[in-house]
C-alpha positions as CSV (number, residue, x, y, z in Angstrom):
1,X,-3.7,-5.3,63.6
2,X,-7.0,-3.2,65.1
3,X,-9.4,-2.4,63.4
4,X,-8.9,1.0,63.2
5,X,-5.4,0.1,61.5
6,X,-6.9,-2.0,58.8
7,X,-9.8,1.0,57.8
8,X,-6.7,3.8,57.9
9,X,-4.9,1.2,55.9
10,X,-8.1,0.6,53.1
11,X,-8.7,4.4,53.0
12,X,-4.9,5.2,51.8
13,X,-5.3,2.4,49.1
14,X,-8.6,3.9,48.2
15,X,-7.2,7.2,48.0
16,X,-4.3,6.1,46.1
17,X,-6.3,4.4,43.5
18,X,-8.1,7.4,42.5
19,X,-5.3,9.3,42.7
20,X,-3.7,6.9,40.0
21,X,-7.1,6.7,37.6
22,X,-6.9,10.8,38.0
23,X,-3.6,10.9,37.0
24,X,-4.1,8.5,34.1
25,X,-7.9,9.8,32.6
26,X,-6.1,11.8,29.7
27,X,-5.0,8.3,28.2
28,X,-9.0,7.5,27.7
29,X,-10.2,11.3,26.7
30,X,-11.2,11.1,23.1
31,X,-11.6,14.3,21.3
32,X,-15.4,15.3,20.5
33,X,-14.6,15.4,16.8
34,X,-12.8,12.5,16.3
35,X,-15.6,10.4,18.0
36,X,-18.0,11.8,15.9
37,X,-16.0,10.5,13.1
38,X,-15.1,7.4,13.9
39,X,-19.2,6.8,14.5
40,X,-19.6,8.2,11.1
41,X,-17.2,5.7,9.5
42,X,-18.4,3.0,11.5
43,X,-22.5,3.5,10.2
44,X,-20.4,3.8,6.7
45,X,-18.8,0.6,7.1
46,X,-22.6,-1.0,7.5
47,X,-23.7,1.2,4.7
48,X,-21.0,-0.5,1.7
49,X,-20.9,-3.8,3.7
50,X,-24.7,-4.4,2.8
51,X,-24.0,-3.2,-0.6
52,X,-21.2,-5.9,-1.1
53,X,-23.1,-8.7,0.8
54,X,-25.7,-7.5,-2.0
55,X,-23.5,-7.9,-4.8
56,X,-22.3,-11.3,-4.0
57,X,-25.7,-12.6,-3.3
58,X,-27.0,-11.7,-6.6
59,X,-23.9,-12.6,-8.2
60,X,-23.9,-16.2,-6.7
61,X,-27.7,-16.3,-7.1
62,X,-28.2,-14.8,-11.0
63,X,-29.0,-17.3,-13.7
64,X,-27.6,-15.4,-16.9
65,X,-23.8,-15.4,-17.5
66,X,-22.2,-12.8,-15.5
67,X,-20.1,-10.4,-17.9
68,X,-16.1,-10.7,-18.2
69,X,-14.6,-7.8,-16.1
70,X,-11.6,-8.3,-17.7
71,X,-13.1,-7.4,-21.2
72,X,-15.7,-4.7,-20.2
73,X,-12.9,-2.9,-17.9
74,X,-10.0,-3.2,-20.7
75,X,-8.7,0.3,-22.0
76,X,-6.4,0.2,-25.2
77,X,-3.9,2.5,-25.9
78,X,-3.4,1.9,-29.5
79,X,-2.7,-1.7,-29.4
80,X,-4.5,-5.2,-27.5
81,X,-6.9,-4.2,-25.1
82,X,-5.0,-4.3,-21.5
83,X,-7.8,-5.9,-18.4
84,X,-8.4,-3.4,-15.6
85,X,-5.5,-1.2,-16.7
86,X,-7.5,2.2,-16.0
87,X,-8.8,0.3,-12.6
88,X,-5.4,-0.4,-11.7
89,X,-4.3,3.2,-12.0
90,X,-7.3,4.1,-10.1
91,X,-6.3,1.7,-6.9
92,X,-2.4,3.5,-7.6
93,X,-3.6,6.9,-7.4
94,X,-6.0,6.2,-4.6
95,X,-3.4,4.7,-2.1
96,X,-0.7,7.2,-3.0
97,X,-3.2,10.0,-1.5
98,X,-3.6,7.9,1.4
99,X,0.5,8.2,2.1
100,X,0.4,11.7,1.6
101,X,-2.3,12.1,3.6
102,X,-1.0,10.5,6.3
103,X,2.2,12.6,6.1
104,X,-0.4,15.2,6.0
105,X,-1.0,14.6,9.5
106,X,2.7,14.2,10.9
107,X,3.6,17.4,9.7
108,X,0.1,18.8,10.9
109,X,1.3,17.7,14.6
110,X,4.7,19.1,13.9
111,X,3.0,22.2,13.5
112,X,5.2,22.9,10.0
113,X,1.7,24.4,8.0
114,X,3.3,25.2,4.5
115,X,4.2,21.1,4.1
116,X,1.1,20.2,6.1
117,X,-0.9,22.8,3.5
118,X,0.6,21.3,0.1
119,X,0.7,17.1,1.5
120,X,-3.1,18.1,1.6
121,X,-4.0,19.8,-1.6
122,X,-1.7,16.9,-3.2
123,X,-4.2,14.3,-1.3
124,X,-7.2,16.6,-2.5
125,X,-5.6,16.3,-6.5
126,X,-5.1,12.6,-6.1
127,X,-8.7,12.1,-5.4
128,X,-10.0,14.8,-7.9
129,X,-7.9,12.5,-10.6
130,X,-9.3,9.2,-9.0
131,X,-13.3,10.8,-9.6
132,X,-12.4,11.8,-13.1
133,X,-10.8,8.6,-14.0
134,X,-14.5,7.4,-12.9
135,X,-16.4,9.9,-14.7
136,X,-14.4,8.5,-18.0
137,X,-15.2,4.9,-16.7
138,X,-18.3,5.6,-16.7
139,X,-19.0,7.4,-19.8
140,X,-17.0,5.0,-21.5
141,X,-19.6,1.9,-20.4
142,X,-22.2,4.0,-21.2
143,X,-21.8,5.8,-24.5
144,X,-19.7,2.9,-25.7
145,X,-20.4,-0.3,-24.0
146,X,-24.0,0.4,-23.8
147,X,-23.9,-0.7,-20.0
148,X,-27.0,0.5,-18.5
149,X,-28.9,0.4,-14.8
150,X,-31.3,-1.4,-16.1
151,X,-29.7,-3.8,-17.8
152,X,-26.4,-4.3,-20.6
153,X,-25.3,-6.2,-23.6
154,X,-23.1,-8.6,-21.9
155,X,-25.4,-10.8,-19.6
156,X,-26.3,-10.3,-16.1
157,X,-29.0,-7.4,-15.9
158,X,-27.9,-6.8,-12.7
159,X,-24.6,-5.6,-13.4
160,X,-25.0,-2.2,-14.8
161,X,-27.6,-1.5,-11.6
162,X,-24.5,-2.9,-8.8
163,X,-21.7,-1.4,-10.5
164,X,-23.1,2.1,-10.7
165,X,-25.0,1.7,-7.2
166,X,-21.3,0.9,-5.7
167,X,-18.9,2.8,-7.8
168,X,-21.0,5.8,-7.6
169,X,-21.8,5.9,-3.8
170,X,-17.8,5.2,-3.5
171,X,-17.3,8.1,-5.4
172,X,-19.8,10.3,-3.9
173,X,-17.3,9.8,-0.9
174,X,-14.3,10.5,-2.6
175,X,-15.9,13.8,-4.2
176,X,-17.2,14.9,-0.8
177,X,-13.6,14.1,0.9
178,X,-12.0,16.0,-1.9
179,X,-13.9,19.6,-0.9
180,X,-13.6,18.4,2.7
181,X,-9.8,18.2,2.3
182,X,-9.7,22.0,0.0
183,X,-11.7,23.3,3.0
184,X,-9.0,22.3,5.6
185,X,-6.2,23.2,3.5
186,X,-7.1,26.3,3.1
187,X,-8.0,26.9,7.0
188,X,-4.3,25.5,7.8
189,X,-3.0,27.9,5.1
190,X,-5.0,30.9,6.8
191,X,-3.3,29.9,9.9
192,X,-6.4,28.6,11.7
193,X,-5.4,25.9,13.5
194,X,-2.5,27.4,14.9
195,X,-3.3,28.2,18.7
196,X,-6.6,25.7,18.3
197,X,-4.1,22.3,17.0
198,X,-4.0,20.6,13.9
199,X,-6.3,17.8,15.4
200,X,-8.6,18.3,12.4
201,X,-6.2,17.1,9.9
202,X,-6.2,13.6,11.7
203,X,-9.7,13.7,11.7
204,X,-9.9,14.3,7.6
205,X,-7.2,11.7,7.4
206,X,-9.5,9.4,9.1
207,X,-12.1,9.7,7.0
208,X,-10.0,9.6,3.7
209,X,-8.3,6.1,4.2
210,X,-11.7,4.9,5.2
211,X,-12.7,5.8,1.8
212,X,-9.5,4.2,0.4
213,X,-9.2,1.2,2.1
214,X,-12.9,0.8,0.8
215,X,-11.9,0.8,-2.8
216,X,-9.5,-1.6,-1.5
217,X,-12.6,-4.5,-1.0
218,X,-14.9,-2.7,-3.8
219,X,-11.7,-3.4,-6.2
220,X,-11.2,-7.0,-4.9
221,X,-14.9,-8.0,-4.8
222,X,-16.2,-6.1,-7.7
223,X,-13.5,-6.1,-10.3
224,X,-11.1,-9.3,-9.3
225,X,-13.7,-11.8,-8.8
């Protein structure tokens, strides 16, 4: 074969390479928006890693008795105290929203925006019950318990100072995703994403099982062990 032969022949393959990676670019486009988000949740995930790394070093590393979750986190209802009870509803309600949210966004890309509207105010009202089951938690260690930052009457000092660092920035989140989800519930209801796509709703969705699936390790590490 010449030489000329072989160059014709390396220029076609060339040509049909690009011509394939053009054809094929859409598979590795990711939306503006969604990146942002997913380097969002990714500086998050740093953000309540260090604060559980934190936890177990000063639970491993603390000289007084570390308190009884089981007994500060019990809730009667008119009989024996039951352990973790309200923390158990909490983890219930918390990964329901995260199945309507996710139907959320199937019917968002079906375009159907009366179910895609409701899925999300229901995910929004999961997550406002999840932030006032805290706000009772929290009242209830405080006014009752005596649990304080600085210290409480069942060991540790330390644990009034992690469980309110953790719970509360974990509930900062949920409050914050909970006017975040109102706020696109109401644009799908207004029609706004219409003509533009209902890409947004993925987006919120993303951001709302990262917050779930991180009450997932807070409940394991902080409550369970």
């Amino acid at each position: 074969m010449s030489e000329a032969a072989v160059a014709d022949k390396a220029a076609h393959g060339m040509k049909g390479l690009v011509d394939d990676w053009s054809a094929d670019k859409q598979a590795y486009h990711v939306p503006w928006g969604k990146a942002m988000m997913w380097l969002f949740l990714v500086s998050d995930t740093f953000i309540f890693t260090c604060f559980l790394v934190g936890y177990l070093n000063v639970r491993m590393t603390t000289t007084d008795p570390w308190p009884l979750q089981s007994e500060i986190f019990a809730l009667s209802f008119g009989g024996d105290p039951i352990p973790l009870i309200l923390i158990a509803i909490m983890t219930f309600v918390l990964i329901t929203s995260s199945g309507t949210m996710a139907m959320a966004v199937n019917y968002g890309y079906r375009k159907d925006k009366n179910t895609t509207f409701w899925l999300i105010c229901a995910t929004a009202l999961f997550g406002a019950m999840f932030v006032g089951m805290q706000v009772f938690e929290w009242s209830k260690l405080i006014m009752d318990e005596g649990v304080r930052p600085w210290g409480n009457p069942f060991g540790a000092a330390q644990f009034g100072s992690i469980f309110f660092m953790v719970t509360g920035f974990h509930g900062l989140h949920v409050s914050i995703g909970v006017i975040y989800l109102l706020w696109v519930a109401l644009r799908v209801k207004r029609g706004y994403y219409e003509d533009k796509g209902y890409e947004i709703v993925e987006i919120a969705g993303l951001y709302w099982h990262f917050v779930d699936l991180v009450w997932v390790f807070i409940f394991a590490f902080f409550y369970l062990l």
